[in-house]
C-alpha positions in Angstrom: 108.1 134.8 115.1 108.3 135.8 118.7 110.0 132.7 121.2 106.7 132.2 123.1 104.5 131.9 119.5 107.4 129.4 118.5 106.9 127.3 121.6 102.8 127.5 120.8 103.4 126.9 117.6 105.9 123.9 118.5 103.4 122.2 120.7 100.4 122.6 119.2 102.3 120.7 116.5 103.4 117.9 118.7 99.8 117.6 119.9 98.0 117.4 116.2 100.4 115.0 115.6 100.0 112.7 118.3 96.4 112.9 118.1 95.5 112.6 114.4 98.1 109.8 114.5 96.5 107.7 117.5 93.0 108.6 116.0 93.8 106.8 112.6 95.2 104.4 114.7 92.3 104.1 116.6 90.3 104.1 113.3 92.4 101.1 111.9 90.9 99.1 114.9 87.4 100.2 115.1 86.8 100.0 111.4 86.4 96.1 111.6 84.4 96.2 114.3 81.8 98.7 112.7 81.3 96.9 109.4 78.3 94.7 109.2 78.8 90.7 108.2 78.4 89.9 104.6 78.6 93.8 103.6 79.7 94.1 99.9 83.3 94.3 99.7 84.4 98.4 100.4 82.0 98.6 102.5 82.5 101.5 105.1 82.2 101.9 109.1 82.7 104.1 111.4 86.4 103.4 112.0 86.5 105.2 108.0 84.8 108.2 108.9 86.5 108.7 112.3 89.7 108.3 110.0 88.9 111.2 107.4 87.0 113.5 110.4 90.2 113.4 112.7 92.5 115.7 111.0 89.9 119.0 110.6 88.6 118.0 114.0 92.2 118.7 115.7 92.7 121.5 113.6 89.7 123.3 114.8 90.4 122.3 118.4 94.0 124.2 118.2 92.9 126.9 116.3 89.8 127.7 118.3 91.1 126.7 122.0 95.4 126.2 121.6 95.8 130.0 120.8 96.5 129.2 116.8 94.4 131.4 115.3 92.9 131.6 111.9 95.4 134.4 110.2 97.2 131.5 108.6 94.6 129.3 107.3 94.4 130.9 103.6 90.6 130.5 102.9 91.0 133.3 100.2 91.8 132.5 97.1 94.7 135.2 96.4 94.1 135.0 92.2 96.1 138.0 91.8 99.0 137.4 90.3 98.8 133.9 91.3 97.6 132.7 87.8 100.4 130.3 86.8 100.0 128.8 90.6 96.4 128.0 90.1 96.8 126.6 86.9 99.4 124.2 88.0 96.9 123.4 90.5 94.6 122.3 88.1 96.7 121.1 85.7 99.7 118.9 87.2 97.2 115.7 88.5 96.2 114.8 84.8 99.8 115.4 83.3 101.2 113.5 86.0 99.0 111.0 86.0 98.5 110.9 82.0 102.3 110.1 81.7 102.6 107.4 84.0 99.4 105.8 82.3 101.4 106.1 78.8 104.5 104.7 80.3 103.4 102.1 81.9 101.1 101.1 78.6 104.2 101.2 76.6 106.8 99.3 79.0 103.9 96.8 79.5 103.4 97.3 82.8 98.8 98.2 82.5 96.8 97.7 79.7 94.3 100.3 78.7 91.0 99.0 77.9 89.6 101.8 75.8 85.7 100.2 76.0 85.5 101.5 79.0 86.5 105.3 78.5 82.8 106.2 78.0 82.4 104.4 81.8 85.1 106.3 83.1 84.2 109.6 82.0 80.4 109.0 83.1 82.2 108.2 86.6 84.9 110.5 86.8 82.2 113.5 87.2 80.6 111.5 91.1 84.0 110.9 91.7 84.9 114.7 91.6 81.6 115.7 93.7 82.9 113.0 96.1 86.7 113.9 96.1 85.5 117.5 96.9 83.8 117.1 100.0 86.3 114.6 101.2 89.5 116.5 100.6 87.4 119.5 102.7 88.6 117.0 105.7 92.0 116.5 104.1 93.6 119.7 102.6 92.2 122.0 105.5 94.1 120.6 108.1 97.2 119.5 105.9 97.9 122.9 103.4 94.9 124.7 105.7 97.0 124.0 108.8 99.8 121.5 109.5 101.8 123.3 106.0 101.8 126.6 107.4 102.6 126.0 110.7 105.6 123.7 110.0 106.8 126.7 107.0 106.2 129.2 110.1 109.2 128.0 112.4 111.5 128.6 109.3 113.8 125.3 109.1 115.4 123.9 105.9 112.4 124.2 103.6 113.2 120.2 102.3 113.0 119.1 105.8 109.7 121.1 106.3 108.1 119.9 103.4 109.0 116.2 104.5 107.4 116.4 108.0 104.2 117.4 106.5 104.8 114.7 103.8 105.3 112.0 106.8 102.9 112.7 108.9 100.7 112.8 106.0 101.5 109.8 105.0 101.5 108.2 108.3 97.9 109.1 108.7 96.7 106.9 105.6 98.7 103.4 106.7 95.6 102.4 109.2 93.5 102.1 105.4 96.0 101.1 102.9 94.4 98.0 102.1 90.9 99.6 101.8 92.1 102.0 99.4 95.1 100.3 97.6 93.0 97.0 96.6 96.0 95.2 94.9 98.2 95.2 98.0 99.4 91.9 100.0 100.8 91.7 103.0 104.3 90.5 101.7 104.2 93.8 99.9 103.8 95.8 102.7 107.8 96.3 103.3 108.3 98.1 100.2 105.2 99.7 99.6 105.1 101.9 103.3 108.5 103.5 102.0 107.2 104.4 98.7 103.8 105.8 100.6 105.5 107.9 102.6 108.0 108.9 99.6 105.6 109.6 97.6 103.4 112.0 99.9 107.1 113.7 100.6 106.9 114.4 96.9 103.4 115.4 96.3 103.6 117.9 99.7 106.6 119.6 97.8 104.2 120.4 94.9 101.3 121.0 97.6 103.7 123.1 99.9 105.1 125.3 97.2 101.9 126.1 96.0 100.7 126.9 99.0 104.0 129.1 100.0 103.4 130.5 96.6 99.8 131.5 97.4 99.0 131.9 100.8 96.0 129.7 99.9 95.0 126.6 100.5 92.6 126.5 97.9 94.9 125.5 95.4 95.8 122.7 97.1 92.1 121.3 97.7 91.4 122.0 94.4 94.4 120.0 93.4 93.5 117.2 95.5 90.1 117.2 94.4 91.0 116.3 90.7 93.8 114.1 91.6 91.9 112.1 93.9 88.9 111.9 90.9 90.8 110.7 88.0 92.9 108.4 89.5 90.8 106.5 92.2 88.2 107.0 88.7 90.5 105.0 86.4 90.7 102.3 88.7 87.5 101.8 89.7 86.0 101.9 86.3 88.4 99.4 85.0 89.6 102.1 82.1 93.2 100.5 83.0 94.2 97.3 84.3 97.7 97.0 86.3 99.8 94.2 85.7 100.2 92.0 88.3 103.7 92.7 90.4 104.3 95.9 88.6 101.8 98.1 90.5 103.8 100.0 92.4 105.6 101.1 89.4 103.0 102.6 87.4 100.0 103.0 89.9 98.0 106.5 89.4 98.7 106.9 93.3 101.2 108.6 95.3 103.3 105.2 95.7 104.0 104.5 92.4 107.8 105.1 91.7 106.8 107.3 88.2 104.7 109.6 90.0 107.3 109.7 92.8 109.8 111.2 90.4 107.7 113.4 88.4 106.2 115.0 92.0 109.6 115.6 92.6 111.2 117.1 89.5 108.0 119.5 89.3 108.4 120.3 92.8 112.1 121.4 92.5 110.9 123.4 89.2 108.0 125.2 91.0 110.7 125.6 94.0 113.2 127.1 92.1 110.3 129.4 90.5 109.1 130.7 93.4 112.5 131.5 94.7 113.3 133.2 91.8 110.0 135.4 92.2 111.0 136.3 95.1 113.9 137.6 94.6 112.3 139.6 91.5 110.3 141.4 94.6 
């Protein structure tokens, strides 16, 4: 990369940062505001959708007026030869997700009420419709710009894949009690670490992909289906988290299972696609 791209490409970072930071923040504030009294509980206002619009918006700002481009967004979906990446795409959400559910089950830590599988299945098909238009907003800024842009100034490819993971992160702590119903505040200390952990090891998986690729498809797609099932299982009451031990075996990113299995199949698909490349 030539030294005035770098310093573009440095900026432009600084600035999507900044501002998809201060507009969640921003969001956090204004979401109150905007919800109607006596609304049903989950009830959205406009702080939420200024919240999920902010990212994509400041991506298409720097990429139409900062000088980024588009030759690094990866809209196409590159299947050649990039069958094993897409099928971990697909795959790795419901084996991650199914072995956390099992572990937990068996150390005690949810119960599984199997009456309501035939609610959850009926559900989980909205819930994918849903988690595909939202993740649009999400994985075309993260793996559609702020991946590749971070990958492109060539540092340590850990610390790269934890800057995206942080600001990631960062970006859902305005609406962590709107989407992660169980939380307190006294839990708050512990559970902001294992956030931001946990999108560290999910944007290794994500970011590897995505280096793998050159697509970000994958990682919507990926998204998409994690998002479904697991937001899914706990909505339709197919599993039941025991009190105090949520954090452990949660479907979400903060949960310290998932946490370790993002990261051991991140290191695998690392060490794969290293390996490819050096078969090139």
């Amino acid at each position: 990369m030539h030294t005035q791209d770098k310093k573009r490409t440095k900026r432009n970072l600084i600035i999507f940062t900044v501002l998809v930071l201060g507009l969640a923040t921003l969001a956090g504030v204004v979401e109150p505001l905007t919800v109607p009294p006596g609304a049903e509980p989950g009830t959205s206002g406009l702080g939420q959708l200024l919240w999920i619009i902010a990212p994509l918006g400041v991506m298409l700002l720097l990429r139409i007026f900062g000088g980024d481009g588009w030759d690094d967004f990866g809209l196409r979906p590159n299947f050649k030869s990039n069958g094993f990446w897409w099928l971990v795409s697909v795959l790795i959400f419901p084996a991650v997700i199914t072995i956390s559910v099992l572990i937990g089950a068996l150390l005690g830590g949810l119960e599984l009420d199997v009456n309501m599988f035939s609610a959850f299945v009926a559900a989980l098909l909205t819930g994918l419709i849903s988690a595909m238009i939202k993740n649009v907003f999400e994985e075309f800024a993260w793996r559609g710009y702020l991946a590749p842009k971070v990958y492109s100034l060539n540092m340590n490819i850990w610390l790269s894949h934890a800057i995206v993971g942080m600001v990631w992160g960062a970006w859902h702590l305005p609406f962590v009690f709107a989407f992660w119903p169980y939380l307190t505040p006294s839990m708050l200390w512990y559970f902001v670490p294992l956030l931001l952990v946990g999108t560290f090891s999910q944007s290794v998986v994500y970011g590897e992909i995505r280096l793998a690729t050159g697509s970000v498809l994958p990682a919507w797609v990926m998204h998409t289906i994690g998002n479904a099932i697991g937001n899914t299982l706990l909505l339709s009451n197919f599993i039941q988290l025991s009190p105090g031990r949520e954090l452990w075996f949660s479907p979400g990113a903060e949960s310290v299972i998932s946490i370790i299995l993002m990261f051991a199949v991140g290191y695998w698909l690392h060490q794969r696609r290293k390996n490819t490349e050096q078969l090139r």
